[in-house]
C-alpha positions in Angstrom: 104.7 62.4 19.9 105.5 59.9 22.5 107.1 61.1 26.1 108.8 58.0 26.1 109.7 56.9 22.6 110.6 59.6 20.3 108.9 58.9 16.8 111.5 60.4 14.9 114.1 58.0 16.3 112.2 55.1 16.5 109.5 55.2 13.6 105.8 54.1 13.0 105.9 52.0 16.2 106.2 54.7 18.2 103.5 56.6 16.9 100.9 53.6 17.1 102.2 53.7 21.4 101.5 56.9 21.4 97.9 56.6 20.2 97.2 53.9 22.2 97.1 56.4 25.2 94.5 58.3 26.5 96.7 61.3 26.9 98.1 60.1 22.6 94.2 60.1 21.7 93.3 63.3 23.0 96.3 65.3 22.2 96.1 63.8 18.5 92.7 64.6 17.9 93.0 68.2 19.2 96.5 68.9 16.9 94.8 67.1 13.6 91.4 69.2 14.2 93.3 72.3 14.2 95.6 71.6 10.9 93.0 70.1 9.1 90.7 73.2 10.2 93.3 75.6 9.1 93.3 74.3 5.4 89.9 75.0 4.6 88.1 73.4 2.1 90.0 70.1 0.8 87.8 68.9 -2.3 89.7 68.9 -5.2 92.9 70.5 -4.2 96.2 69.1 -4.6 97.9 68.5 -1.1 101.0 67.6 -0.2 102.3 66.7 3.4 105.8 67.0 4.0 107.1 64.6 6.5 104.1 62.7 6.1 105.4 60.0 8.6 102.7 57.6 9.0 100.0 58.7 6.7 97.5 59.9 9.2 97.3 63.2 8.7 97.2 62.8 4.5 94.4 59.9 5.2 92.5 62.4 6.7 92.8 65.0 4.1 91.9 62.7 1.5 88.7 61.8 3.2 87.7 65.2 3.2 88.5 65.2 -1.2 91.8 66.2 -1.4 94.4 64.4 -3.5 97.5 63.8 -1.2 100.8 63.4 -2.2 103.4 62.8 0.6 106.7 62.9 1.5 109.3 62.0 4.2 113.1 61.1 4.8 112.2 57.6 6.4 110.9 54.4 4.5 109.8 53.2 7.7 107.3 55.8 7.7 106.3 56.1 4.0 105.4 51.9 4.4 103.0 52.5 7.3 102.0 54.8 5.5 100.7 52.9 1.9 99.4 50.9 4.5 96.9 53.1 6.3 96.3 54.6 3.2 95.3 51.1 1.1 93.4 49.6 4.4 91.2 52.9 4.4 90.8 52.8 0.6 92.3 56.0 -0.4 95.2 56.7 -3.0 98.2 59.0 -2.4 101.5 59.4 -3.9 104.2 58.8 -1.7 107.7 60.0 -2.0 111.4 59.3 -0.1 113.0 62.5 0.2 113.8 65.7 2.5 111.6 68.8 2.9 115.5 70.9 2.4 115.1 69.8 -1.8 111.6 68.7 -2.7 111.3 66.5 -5.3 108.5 68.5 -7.1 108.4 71.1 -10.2 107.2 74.7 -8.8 103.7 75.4 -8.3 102.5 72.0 -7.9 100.4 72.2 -5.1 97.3 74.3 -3.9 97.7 73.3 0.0 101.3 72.4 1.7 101.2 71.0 5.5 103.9 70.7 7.5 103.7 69.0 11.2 106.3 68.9 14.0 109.0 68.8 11.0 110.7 71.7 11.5 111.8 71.4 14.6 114.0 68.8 13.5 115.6 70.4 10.5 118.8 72.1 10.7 118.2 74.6 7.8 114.3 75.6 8.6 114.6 78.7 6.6 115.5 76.4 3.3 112.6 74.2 4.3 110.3 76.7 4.3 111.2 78.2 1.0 110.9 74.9 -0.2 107.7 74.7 0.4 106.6 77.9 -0.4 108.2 77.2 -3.8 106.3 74.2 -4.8 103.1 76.1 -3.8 100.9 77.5 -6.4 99.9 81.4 -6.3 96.8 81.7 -3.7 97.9 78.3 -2.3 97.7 77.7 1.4 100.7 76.8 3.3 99.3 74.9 6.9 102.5 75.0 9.5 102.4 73.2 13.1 105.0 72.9 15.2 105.9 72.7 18.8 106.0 75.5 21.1 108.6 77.1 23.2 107.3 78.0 26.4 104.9 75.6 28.0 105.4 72.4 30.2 105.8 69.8 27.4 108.8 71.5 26.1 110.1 71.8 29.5 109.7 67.9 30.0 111.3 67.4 26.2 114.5 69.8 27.2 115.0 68.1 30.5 114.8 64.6 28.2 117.2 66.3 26.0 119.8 67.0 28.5 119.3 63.5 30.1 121.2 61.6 27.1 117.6 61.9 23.9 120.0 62.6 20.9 115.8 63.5 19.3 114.8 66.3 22.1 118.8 67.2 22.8 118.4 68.1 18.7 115.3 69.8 18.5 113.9 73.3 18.4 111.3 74.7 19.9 109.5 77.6 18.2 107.2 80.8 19.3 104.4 82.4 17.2 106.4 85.0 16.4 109.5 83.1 15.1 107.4 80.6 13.1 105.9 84.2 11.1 108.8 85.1 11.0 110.3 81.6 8.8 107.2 82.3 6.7 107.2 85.6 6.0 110.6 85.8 4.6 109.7 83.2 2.8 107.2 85.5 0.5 104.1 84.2 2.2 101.6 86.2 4.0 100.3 85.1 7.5 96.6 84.8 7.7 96.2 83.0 11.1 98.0 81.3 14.0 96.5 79.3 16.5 97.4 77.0 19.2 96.5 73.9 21.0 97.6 71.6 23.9 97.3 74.0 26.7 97.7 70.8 29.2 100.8 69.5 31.0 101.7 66.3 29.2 99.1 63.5 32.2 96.3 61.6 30.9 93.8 63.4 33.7 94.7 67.1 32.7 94.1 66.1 29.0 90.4 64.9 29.8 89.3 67.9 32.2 90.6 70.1 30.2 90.6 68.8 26.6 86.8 70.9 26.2 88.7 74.2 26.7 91.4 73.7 24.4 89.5 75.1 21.7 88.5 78.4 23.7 92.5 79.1 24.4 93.6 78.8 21.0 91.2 81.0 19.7 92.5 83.8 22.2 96.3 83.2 22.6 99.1 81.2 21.1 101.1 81.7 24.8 101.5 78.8 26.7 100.4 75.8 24.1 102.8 73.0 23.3 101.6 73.0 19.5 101.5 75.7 17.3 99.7 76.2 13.9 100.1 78.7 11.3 97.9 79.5 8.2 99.8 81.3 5.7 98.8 82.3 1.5 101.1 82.6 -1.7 100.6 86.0 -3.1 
């Protein structure tokens, strides 16, 4: 997300800024590597994104064999969306709605992904449930949100208190509280790692992009973006 313009105020032209920076590129790459990583093996299995914004994240999962279904609060979004998704040649079914009331019979999915939605819903615990509801038994549930305590949230809450109704609004999550959302939820926690160890400046992200992938591996402290692997008993 954009330092300057918040995506989720603004829409799909924020996120194409974003990517158009070195310090978008990198931190992009890392967060999608990680989720996509988390899922596992995609051929075949029925996917759904909730708060798909823009379609990358389902474009990529459908590449890998999946077939993606999406969904997200803002038309905005689900238009860029069709787009990316026709121009790449993929198909996926795209819904209007709100991860608090999914729009889809139980057990509809093997693999449910969630990115930097919850920390802009008021009721996460619903959301949650909501997904774990339209996941099938043995389905995967991929969660990854922003962290609490590292210097891109610091940034966000300074932001927050300088007049951005978006960074004022959100939540900012640990480890621990994100098992915590699943768990109660019925799910059982199989991994969390993190990513975006970085302060938010295009020259820390390219020196120390290459040891991203070491840090998550040994401790979710300190990275802006969280991600949680989770299974439906």
């Amino acid at each position: 997300m954009s330092e300057s313009e918040t995506p989720t105020a603004i829409g799909p032209q924020a996120y194409a800024g974003w990517r158009a920076t070195a310090l978008g590129t990198i931190t992009e790459a890392i967060e999608q590597r990680v989720v996509l990583d988390m899922m596992g093996g995609l051929v075949g299995m029925r996917l759904l994104d909730v708060g798909c914004g823009d379609g990358a994240l389902i474009c990529a999962a459908a590449a890998r064999g999946a077939m993606v279904a999406g969904i997200d609060a803002d038309p905005a979004m689900l238009t860029a969306a069709r787009l990316r998704m026709a121009q790449a040649g993929l198909e996926a079914a795209l819904r209007e709605g709100r991860v608090e009331g999914l729009p889809f019979p139980d057990a509809s999915f093997d693999v449910v992904a969630s990115v930097t939605v919850l920390c802009f819903v008021d009721d996460a615990e619903r959301a949650v449930r909501e997904m774990a509801r339209v996941l099938r038994p043995g389905g995967r549930l991929v969660i990854g949100e922003l962290g609490r305590w590292n210097s891109w949230a610091a940034l966000r809450r300074v932001r927050g208190w300088l007049g951005s109704k978006t960074w004022r609004a959100a939540r900012f999550r640990t480890s621990g509280e994100l098992r915590t959302l699943v768990q109660q939820a019925g799910l059982s926690v199989t991994a969390i790692q993190g990513a975006i160890y970085y302060p938010p400046a295009n020259l820390f992200a390219r020196l120390l992009a290459p040891l991203d992938s070491w840090l998550g591996r040994l401790t979710p402290i300190g990275a802006a973006f969280i991600v949680l692997g989770a299974v439906k008993p």
